[in-house]
Every structure is written in structure tokens, then in C-alpha cells.
DRENDO-1510 file (C-alpha; in Angstrom, 1 decimal, always signed):
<recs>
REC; n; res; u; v; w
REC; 1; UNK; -0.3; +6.2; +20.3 .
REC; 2; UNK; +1.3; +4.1; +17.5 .
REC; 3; UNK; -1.0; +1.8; +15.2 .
REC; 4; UNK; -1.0; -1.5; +15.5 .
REC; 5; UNK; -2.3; -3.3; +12.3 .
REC; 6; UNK; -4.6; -6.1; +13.1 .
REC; 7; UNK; -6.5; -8.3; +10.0 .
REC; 8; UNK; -9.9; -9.6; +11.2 .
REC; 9; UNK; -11.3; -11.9; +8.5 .
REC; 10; UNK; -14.9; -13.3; +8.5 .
REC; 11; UNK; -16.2; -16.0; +6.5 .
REC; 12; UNK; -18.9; -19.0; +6.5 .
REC; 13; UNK; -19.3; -22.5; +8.3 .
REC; 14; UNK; -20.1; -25.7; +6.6 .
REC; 15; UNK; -23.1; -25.0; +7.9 .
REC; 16; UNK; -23.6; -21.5; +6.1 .
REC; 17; UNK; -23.4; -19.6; +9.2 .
REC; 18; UNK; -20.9; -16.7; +9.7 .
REC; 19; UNK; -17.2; -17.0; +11.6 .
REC; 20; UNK; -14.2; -15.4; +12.3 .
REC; 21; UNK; -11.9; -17.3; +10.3 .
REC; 22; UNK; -8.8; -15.7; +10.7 .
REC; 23; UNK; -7.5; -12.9; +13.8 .
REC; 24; UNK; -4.0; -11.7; +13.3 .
REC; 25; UNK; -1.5; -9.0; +13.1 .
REC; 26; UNK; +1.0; -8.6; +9.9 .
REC; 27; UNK; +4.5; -8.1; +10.4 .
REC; 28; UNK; +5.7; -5.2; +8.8 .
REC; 29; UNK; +7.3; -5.5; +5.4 .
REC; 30; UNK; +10.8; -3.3; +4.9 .
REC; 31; UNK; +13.0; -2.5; +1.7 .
REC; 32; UNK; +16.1; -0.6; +1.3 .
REC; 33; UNK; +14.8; +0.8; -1.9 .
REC; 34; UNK; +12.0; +2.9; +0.0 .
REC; 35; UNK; +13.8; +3.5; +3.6 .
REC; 36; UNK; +11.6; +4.5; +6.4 .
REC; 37; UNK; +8.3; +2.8; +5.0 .
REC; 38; UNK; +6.7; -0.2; +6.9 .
REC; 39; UNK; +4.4; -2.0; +4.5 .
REC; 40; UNK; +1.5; -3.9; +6.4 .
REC; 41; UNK; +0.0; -6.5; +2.9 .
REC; 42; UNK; -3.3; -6.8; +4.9 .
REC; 43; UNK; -5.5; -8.5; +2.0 .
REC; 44; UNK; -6.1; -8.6; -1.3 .
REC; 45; UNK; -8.7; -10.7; -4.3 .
REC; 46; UNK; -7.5; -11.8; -7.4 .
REC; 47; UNK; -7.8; -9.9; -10.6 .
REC; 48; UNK; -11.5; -10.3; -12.1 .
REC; 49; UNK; -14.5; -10.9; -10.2 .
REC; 50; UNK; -14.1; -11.7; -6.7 .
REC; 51; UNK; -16.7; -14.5; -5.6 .
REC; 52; UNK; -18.1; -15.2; -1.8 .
REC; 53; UNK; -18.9; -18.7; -0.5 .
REC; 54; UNK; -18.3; -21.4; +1.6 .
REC; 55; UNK; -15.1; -21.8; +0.8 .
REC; 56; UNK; -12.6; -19.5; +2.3 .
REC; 57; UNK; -10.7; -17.0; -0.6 .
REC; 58; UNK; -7.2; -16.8; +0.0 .
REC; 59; UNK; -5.4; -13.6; +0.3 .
REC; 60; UNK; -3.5; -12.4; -2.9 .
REC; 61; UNK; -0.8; -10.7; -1.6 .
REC; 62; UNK; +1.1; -10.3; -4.9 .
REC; 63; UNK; +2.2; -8.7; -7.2 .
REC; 64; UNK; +2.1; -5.4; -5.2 .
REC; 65; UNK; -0.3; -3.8; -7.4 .
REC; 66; UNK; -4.2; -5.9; -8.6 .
REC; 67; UNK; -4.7; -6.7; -12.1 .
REC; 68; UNK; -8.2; -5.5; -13.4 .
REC; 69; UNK; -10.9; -6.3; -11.2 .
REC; 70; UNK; -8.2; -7.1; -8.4 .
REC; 71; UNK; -8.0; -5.3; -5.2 .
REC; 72; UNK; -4.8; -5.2; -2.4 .
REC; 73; UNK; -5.5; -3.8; +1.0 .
REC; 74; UNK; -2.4; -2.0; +2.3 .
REC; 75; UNK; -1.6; -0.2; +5.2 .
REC; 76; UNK; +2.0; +1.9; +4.7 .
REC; 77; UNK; +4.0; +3.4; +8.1 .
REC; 78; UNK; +5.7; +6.5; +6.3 .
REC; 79; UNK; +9.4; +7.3; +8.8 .
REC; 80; UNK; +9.1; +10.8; +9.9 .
REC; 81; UNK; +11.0; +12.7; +7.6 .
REC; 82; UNK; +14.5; +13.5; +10.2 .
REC; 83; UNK; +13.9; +9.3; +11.0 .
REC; 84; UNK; +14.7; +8.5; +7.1 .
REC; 85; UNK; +17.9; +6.5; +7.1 .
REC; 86; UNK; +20.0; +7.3; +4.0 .
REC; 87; UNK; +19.4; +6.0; +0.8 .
REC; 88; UNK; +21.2; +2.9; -0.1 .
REC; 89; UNK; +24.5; +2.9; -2.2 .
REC; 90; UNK; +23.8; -0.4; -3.6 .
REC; 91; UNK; +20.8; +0.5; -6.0 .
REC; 92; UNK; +20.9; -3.3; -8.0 .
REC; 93; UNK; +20.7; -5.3; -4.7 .
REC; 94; UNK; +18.0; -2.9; -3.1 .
REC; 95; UNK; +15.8; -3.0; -6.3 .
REC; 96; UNK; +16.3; -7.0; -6.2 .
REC; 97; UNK; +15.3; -7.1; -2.8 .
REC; 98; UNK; +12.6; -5.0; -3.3 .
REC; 99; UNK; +11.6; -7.4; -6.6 .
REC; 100; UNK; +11.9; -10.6; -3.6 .
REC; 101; UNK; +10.0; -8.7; -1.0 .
REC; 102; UNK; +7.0; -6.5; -2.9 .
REC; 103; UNK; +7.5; -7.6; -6.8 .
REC; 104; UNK; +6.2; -5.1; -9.0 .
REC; 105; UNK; +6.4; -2.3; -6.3 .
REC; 106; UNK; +9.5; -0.9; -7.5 .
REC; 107; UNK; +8.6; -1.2; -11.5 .
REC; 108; UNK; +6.1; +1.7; -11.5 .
REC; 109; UNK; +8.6; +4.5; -9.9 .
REC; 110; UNK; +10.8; +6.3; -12.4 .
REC; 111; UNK; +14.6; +6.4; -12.8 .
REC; 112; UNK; +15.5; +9.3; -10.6 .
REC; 113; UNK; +11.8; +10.9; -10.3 .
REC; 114; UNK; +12.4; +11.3; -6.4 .
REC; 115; UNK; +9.6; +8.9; -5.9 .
REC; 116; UNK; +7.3; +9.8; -9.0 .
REC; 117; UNK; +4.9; +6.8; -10.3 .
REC; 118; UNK; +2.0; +6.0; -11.8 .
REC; 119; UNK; +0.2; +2.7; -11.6 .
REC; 120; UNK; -2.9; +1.5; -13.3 .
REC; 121; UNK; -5.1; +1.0; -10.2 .
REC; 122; UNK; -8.2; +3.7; -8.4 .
REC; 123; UNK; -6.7; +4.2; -5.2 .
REC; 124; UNK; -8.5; +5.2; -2.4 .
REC; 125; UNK; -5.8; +6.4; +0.3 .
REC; 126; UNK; -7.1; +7.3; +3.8 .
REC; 127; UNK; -4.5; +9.4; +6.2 .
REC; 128; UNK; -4.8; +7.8; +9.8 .
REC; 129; UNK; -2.6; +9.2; +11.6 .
REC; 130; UNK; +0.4; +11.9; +10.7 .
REC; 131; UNK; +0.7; +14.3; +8.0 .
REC; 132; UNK; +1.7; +12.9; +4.4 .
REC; 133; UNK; +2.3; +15.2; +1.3 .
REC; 134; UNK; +1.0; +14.4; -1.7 .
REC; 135; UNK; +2.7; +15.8; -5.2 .
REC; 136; UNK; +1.2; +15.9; -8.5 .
REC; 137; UNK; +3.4; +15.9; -11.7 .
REC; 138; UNK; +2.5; +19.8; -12.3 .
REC; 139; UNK; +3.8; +20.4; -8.4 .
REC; 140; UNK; +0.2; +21.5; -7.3 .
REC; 141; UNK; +0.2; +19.6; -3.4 .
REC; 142; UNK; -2.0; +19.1; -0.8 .
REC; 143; UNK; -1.2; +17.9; +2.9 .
REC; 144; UNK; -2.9; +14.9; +4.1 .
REC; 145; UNK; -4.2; +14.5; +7.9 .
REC; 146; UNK; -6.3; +12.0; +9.7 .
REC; 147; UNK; -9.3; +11.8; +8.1 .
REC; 148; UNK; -8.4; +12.5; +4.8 .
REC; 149; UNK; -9.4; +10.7; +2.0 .
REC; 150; UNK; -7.6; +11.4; -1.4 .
REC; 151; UNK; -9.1; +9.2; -4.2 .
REC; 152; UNK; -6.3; +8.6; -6.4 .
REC; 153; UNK; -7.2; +7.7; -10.3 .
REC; 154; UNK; -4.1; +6.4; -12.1 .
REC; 155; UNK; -2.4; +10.0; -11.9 .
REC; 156; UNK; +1.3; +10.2; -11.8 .
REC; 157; UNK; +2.4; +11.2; -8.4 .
REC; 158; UNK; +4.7; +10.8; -5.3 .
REC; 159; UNK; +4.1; +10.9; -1.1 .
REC; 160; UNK; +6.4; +12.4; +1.1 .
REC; 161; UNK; +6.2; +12.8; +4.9 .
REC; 162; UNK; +7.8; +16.1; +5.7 .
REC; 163; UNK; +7.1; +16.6; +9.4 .
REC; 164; UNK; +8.6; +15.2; +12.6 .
REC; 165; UNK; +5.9; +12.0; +13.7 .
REC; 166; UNK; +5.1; +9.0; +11.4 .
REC; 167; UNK; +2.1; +9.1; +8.8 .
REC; 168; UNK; +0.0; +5.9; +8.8 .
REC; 169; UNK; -2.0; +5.7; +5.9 .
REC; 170; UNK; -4.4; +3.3; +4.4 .
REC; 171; UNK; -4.5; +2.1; +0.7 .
REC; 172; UNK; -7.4; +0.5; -1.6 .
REC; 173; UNK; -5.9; -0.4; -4.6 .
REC; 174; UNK; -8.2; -1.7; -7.7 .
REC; 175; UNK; -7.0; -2.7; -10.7 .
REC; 176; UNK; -8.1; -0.6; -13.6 .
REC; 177; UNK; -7.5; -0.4; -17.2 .
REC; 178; UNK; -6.3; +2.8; -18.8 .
REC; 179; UNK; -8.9; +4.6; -21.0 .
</recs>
């Protein structure tokens, strides 16, 4: 059974009592730069403090990655690995796109590191469904499955889906300064 992302989002009345405010499902977000991957921006809070009230917080969707204090919620599709269409010829027009689409995704992956990055964010990445691979710069790996929770704290890295069904995984990211 596929996942179907759906964002439920609570908040208060004028009167102070609680609501559903907002029942939807996001539309997938794709880029050439990354081919396969479905990006689902569920939420996110703005760097700093976040604050609860009467007043509704709007999402902050962007940049991809929070600021100190800032949080994104993200779930990622990850194209089984035979599904992966080809990487694009057209690497200045797929970067843009990707710039358009996600900006800052595509800043924190290095020139021809085959996916390595590091970001300045704890991320707490929970496998839902499929198997995902997760690299380390020394090599040292571990396969993700449903369940699994790897708590991710600014290390350089890369995911990779090597088997035959989509991984869905979900991402907290929190902005973080580097000590």
C-alpha cells in the first residue's frame, strides 16, 4: 500500500477553544537535479522561537533547510533504485530549477559527491516504509526499515534506495548552529 501524505493542522478559536484549521494533502514536489525523489513540504516554523496562540502560524516552507531554532517537516518518496530515470544532461537548468522549486536544497550537496551533504540542522529521519541506505563519509552504512529512527546531527552523509520498492521516509529538520 502506497502512502498518501495528509497534513492535519490544529489550532484555536476566537474563543480559545481548539479546531482543525486546516485538512489537506500536499502535492508532491519533483526536481531533475534529484530524479526519482517526491518531496512532500508538510510544515515548518520560522527560525527562533516558535510561539502558540490565537492567531494561526503560517507554514514556512522555505528555504529547504530551518535557520536556528527553525524546524521543516518533510516527508521524501525515495524511486526504487531500477525506477531512477537518468540523470539530467542539463546540470545549470536542473540546479536552477531546483533553486525555483526547493531553494537551498541543492547548495548543501557537493560537486560530484554522488549525493554527499552536510547541512547545519538535527535531523530526526523515520523510515516508513521501504528500505533506504544510509552512508557516512568514512563508508561505515546501515540500512534503514520501517521503524527506524536514525537521528542525524549535522554529519556529512548521503541516502540511497538500493532495492526494488520505494522508501518513504520522514524528516525533522532543526536548525542548529555548528559548535
Amino acid at each position: 500500500m502506497t502512502i498518501e501524505p495528509r497534513l492535519v493542522v490544529t489550532g484555536h478559536r476566537a474563543d480559545g477553544a481548539a479546531t482543525f484549521v486546516e485538512d489537506s494533502s500536499p502535492a508532491p514536489v519533483t526536481v531533475a537535479a534529484l530524479p526519482g525523489a517526491e518531496f512532500y513540504l508538510m510544515w515548518g516554523t520560522a527560525d527562533g522561537t516558535p510561539t502558540l496562540g490565537a492567531d494561526r502560524a503560517a507554514p514556512v516552507r522555505e528555504p529547504y533547510f530551518p535557520g536556528v531554532g527553525g524546524s521543516r517537516v518533510i516527508f521524501l518518496r525515495w524511486a526504487p533504485h531500477a525506477d531512477e530515470p537518468e540523470p539530467v544532461t542539463d546540470a545549470a537548468g536542473a540546479h536552477a530549477e531546483a533553486q525555483q522549486k526547493l531553494p537551498g536544497l541543492v547548495d548543501v550537496f557537493e560537486e560530484g559527491g554522488e549525493g554527499m551533504h552536510t547541512t547545519d540542522t538535527i535531523d530526526y529521519a523515520v523510515c516508513l516504509a521501504g528500505e533506504l541506505v544510509l552512508t557516512l563519509d568514512n563508508d561505515e552504512e546501515v540500512t534503514l526499515r520501517p521503524g527506524t529512527c536514525v537521528v542525524q546531527l549535522g554529519t556529512r552523509h548521503r541516502w540511497t534506495n538500493r532495492s526494488d520498492a520505494s522508501a518513504f521516509m520522514c524528516y525533522v529538520q532543526i536548525g542548529a548552529e555548528r559548535g
